[in-house]
C-alpha positions in Angstrom: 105.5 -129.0 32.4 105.8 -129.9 36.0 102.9 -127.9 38.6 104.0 -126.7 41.7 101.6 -129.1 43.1 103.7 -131.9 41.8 107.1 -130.4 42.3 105.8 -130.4 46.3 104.8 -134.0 45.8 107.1 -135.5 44.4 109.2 -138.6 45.9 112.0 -140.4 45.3 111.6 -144.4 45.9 114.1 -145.6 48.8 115.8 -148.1 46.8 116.7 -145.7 44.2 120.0 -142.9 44.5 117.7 -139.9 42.6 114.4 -139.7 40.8 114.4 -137.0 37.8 110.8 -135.5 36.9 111.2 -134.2 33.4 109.8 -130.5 32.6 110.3 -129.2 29.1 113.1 -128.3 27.1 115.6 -130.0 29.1 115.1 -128.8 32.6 113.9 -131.3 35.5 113.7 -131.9 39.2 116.3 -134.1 40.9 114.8 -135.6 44.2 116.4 -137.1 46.8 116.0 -140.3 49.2 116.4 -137.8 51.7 113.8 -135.2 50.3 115.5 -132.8 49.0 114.5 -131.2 45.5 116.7 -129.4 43.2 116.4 -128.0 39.0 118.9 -128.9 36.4 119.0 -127.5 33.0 120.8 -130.6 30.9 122.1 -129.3 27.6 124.9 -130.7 24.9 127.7 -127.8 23.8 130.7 -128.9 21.5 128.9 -132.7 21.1 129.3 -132.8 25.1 126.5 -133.1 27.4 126.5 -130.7 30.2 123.9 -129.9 33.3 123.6 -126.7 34.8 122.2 -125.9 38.8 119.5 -123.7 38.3 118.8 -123.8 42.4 116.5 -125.6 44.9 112.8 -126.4 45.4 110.8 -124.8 47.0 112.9 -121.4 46.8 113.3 -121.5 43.0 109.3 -122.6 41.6 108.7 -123.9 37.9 108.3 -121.0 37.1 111.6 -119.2 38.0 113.4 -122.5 37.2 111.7 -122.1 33.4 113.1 -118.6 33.0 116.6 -119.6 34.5 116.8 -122.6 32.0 115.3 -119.8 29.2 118.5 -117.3 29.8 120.6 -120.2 29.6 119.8 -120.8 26.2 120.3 -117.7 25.1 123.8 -117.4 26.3 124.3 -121.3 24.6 122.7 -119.6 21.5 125.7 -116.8 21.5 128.0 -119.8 21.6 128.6 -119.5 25.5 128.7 -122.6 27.8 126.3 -121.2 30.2 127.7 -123.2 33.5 131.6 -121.7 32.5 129.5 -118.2 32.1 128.3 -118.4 35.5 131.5 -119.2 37.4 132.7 -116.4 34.7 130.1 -113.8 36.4 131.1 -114.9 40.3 134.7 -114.3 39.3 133.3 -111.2 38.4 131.4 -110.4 41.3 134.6 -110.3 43.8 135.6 -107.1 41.8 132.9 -104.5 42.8 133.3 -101.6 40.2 133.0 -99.4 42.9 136.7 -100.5 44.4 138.8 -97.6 44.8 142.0 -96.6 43.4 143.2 -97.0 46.7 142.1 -100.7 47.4 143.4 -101.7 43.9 146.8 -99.6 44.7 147.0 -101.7 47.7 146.4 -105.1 46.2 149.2 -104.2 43.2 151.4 -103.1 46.2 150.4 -106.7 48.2 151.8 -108.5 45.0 155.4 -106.3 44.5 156.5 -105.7 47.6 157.9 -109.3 48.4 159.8 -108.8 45.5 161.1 -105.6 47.1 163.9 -104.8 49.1 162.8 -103.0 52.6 163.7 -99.3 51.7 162.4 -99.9 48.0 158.9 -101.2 49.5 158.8 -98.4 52.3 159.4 -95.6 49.5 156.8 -96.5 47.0 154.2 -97.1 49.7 155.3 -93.2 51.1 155.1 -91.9 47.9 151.3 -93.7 47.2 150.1 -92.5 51.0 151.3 -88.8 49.9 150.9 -88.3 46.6 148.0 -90.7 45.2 146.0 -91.5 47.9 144.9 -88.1 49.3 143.6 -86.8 46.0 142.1 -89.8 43.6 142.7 -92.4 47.1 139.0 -92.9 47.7 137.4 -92.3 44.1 136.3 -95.6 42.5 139.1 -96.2 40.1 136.7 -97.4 37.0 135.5 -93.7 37.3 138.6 -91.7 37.6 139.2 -88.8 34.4 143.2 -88.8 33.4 142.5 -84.9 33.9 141.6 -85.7 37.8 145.3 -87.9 38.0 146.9 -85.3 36.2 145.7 -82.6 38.5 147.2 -85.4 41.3 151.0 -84.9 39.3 150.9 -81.0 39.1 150.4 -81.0 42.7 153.5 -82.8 43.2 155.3 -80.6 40.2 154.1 -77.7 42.4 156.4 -78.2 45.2 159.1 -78.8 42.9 159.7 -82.5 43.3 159.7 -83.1 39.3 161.5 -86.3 39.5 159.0 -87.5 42.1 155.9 -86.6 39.7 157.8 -88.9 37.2 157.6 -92.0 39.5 154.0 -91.5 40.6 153.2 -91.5 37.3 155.3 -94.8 36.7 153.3 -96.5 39.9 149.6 -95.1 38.8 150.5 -97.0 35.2 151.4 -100.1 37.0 148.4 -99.7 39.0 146.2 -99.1 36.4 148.1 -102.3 34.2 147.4 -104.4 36.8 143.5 -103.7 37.0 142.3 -103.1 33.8 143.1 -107.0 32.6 140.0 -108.1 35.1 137.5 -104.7 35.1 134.3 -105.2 33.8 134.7 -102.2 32.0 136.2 -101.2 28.4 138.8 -98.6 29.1 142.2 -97.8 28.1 145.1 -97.4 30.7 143.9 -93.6 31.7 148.0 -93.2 32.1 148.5 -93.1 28.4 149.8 -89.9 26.8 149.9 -87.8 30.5 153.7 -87.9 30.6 153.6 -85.4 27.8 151.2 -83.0 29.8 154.0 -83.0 32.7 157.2 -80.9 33.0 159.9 -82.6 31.1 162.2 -84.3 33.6 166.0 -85.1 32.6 167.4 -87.2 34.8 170.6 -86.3 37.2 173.8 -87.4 36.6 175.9 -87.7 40.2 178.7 -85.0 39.6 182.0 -87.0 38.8 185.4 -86.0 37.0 187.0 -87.6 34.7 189.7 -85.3 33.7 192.9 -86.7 34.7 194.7 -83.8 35.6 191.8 -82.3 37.9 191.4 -85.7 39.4 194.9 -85.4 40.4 193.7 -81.8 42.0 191.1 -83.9 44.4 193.3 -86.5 45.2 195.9 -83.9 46.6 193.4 -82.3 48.3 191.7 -85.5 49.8 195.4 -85.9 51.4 195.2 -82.4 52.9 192.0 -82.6 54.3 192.2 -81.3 57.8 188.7 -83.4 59.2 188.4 -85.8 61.6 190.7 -89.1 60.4 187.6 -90.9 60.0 186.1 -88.9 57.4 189.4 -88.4 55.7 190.4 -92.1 55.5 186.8 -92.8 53.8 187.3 -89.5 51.4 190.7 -91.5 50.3 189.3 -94.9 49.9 186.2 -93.9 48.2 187.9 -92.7 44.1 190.6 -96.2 45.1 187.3 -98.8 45.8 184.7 -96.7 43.3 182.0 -98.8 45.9 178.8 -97.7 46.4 178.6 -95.1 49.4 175.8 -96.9 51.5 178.4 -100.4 51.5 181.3 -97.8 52.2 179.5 -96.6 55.2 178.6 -99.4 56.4 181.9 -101.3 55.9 182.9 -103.5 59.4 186.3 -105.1 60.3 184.2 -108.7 60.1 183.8 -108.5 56.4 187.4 -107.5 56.0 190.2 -109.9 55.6 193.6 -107.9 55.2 195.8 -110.3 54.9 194.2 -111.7 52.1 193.3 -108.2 50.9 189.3 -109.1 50.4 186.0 -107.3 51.6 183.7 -109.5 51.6 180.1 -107.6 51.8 177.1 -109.7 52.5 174.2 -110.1 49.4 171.9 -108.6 52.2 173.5 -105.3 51.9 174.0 -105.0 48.1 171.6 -103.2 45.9 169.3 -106.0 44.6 166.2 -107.2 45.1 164.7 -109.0 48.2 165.0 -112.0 46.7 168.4 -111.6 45.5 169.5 -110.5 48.5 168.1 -113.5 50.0 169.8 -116.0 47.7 172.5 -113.8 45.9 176.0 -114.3 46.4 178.3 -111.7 48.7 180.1 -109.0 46.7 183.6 -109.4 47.0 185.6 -106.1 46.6 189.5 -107.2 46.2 192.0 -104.4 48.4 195.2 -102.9 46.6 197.8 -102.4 49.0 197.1 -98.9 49.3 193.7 -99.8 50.3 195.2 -102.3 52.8 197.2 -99.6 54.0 194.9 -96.8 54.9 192.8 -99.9 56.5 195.4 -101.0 58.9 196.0 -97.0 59.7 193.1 -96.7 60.9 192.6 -99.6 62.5 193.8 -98.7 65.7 191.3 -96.5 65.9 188.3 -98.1 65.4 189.2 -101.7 64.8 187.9 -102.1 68.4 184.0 -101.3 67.3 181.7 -103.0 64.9 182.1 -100.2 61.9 185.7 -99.6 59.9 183.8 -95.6 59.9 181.8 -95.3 62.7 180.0 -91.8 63.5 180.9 -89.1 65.7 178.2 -89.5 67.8 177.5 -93.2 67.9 179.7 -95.9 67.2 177.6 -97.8 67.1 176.3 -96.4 63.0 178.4 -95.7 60.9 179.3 -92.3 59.3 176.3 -90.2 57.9 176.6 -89.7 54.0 176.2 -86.0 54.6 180.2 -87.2 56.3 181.8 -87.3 52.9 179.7 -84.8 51.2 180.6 -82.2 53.6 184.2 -83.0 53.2 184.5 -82.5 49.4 182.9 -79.4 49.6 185.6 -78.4 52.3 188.1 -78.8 49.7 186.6 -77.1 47.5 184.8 -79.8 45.0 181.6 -80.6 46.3 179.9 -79.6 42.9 182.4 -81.3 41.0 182.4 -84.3 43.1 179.9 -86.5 44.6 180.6 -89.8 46.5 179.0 -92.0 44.4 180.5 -89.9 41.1 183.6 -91.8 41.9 182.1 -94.6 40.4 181.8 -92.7 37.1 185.1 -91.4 37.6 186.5 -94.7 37.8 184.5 -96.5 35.0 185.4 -93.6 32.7 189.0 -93.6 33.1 189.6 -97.2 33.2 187.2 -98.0 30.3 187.5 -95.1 27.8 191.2 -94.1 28.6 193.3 -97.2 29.2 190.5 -99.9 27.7 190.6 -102.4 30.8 188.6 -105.3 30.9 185.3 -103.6 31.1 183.8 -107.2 32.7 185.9 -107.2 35.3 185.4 -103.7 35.8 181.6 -104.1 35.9 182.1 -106.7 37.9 183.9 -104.8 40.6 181.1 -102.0 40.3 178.4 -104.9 41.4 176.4 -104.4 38.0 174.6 -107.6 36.8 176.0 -108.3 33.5 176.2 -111.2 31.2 179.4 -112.3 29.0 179.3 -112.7 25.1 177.0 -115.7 25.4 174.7 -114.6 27.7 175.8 -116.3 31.2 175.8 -114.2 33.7 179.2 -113.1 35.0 181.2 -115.3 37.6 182.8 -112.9 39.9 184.5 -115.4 41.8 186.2 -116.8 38.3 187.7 -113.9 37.8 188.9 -112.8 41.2 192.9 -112.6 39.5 192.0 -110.5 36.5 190.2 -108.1 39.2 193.1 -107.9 41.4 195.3 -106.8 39.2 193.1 -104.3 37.5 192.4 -102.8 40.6 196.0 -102.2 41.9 196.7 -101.0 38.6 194.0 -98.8 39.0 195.5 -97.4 42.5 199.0 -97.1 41.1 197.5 -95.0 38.3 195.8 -93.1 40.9 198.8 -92.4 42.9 200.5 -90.9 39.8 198.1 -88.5 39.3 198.1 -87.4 42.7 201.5 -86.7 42.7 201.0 -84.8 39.5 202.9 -87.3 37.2 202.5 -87.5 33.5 199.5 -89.9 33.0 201.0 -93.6 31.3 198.5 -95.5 29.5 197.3 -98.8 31.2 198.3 -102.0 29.1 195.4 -104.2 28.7 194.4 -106.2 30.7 
């Protein structure tokens, strides 16, 4: 075994690249030309030969170098490879255990958010910042009870936001499902079974008739409204389009060609992700002619401004969705009724009463779906089939305003 006396000593010849001084078992000293002195452990695994650092001379002695090489054979002995162990054990290191739930929640959010639309990002980092973070926010996450993140939920439950108790939920298991993979610890997802210890949560359905004969009721009533011309334009184009309210709102003249009875809304305004709103296609909406109609009456109006609706105060937003709301309960249907249930209306009528094309309805509704052989559905393909259903669609809704015995679709 090599002295310190000779570790200090030793030299390696000028017209050589290294000089090795042998120790025992496998370990020596590696000298430079230059001087400098450093231990390797040399070892086979798998029929391989490998060599392990064990550090430099003089900060690591014989002796330390001995009991390095020593703990390296114990971890070959369990069938490790004692250099991939190491680099195992720095990976490690990054990932203090005392990170907190906050720091992990933050590095999760880092990774989704891209993914994200704007408003979708901007809502779960609210909802972490006011529900999470001020109660289990600065505790080491590896230590967290599920009793102390359920105690995090009924706080939310006690305000009444039930719904909103669901989601933290949903974002602590993500959380957690995205940490526990490289924790030094054994533990389960702490998530696990707490749904069960919350107040049960059924979701809300958006109010929406699909009664014939009381939809005719509302459509009278949508022509009698007494508002603002605005507000009662939207209320009429809203059960003919079945769009989503937001891209109602926000319609402008620009994405509207009436001649060729299209509204074209951009991908960056549809309800997708970041991405595909970055890459998707525009939503075309194909106009009936009573669409085109009550477009070119109120065109006049505002056709000078930016937005087809633009708000009372400002035209330069559009209506508030508070607008609409406001005006269905005027006539007398706001808890029968809600903006977006004319989407429901519409897909219930045209699907389970007169058995349209429920693609092309889809389609018009901006869901993602697929066709029987799993492509996704080509909008643009069938633009024709679209058209007509959705003039059908008004023509049906005409009759039932005027109270006229419903007629079965044929279809499509």
């Amino acid at each position: 075994m090599l002295t310190d006396a000779e570790c200090k000593n030793a030299t390696c010849p000028p017209d050589k690249k290294r000089a090795r001084l042998a120790c025992s078992g496998g370990l020596y000293l590696e000298v430079s030309p230059k001087g400098s002195k450093r231990w390797f452990y040399k070892y086979r695994k798998d029929g391989k030969e490998g060599r392990m650092a064990l550090g430099s001379y003089p900060n690591v002695g014989p002796k330390k170098a001995r009991e390095a090489m020593t703990a390296a054979k114990e971890q070959k002995s369990k069938g490790l490879d004692p250099v991939q162990a190491r680099k195992v054990e720095k990976l490690k290191a990054t990932r203090s255990e005392g990170d907190t739930f906050k720091a992990i929640a933050l590095e999760w959010y880092a990774k989704q958010a891209p993914q994200w639309s704007d408003s979708h990002a901007d809502r779960m980092l609210r909802q972490l910042e006011r529900d999470l973070f001020p109660w289990i926010g600065a505790r080491p996450i590896v230590q967290i009870h599920p009793m102390e993140l359920l105690a995090a939920l009924h706080k939310v439950e006690e305000r009444g936001a039930l719904e909103t108790a669901d989601r933290a939920l949903m974002l602590a298991r993500q959380i957690w499902d995205y940490w526990l993979p490289t924790a030094d610890v054994q533990q389960r997802n702490i998530t696990e079974g707490l749904k069960a210890r919350l107040t049960p949560y059924r979701g809300k359905s958006f109010a929406a008739i699909v009664d014939p004969a009381r939809f005719g009721e509302l459509l009278r009533a949508i022509k009698g409204y007494k508002g603002g011309p605005v507000v009662r334009v939207a209320l009429q184009l809203a059960p003919v389009l079945y769009q989503r309210p937001g891209n109602l709102r926000d319609m402008e003249w620009a994405e509207i060609d009436l001649d060729a009875a299209l509204w074209t809304i951009p991908s960056m305004k549809m309800k997708r992700t970041k991405l595909e709103k970055e890459q998707g296609e525009a939503h075309t909406v194909p106009l009936p002619v009573q669409a085109v109609a009550l477009l070119r009456s109120i065109h006049p109006l505002t056709g000078h401004g930016r937005y087809v609706f633009p708000g009372e105060r400002s035209h330069d937003r559009p209506i508030s969705d508070n607008s609409v709301r406001s005006g269905l309960y005027a006539l007398g249907f706001g808890k029968e009724q809600t903006w977006h249930g004319f989407r429901a209306s519409a897909r219930t009528m045209l699907v389970d009463q007169w058995n349209l094309d429920p693609l092309a309805i889809e389609a018009n509704l901006a869901h993602a779906v697929k066709d029987a052989n799993g492509r996704s559905y080509n909008r643009t393909q069938y633009l024709k089939q679209r058209f007509e259903q959705i003039q059908q669609w008004a023509d049906y809704l005409d009759k039932l305003a005027k109270g006229a015995d419903v007629i079965q679709f044929k279809s499509a």
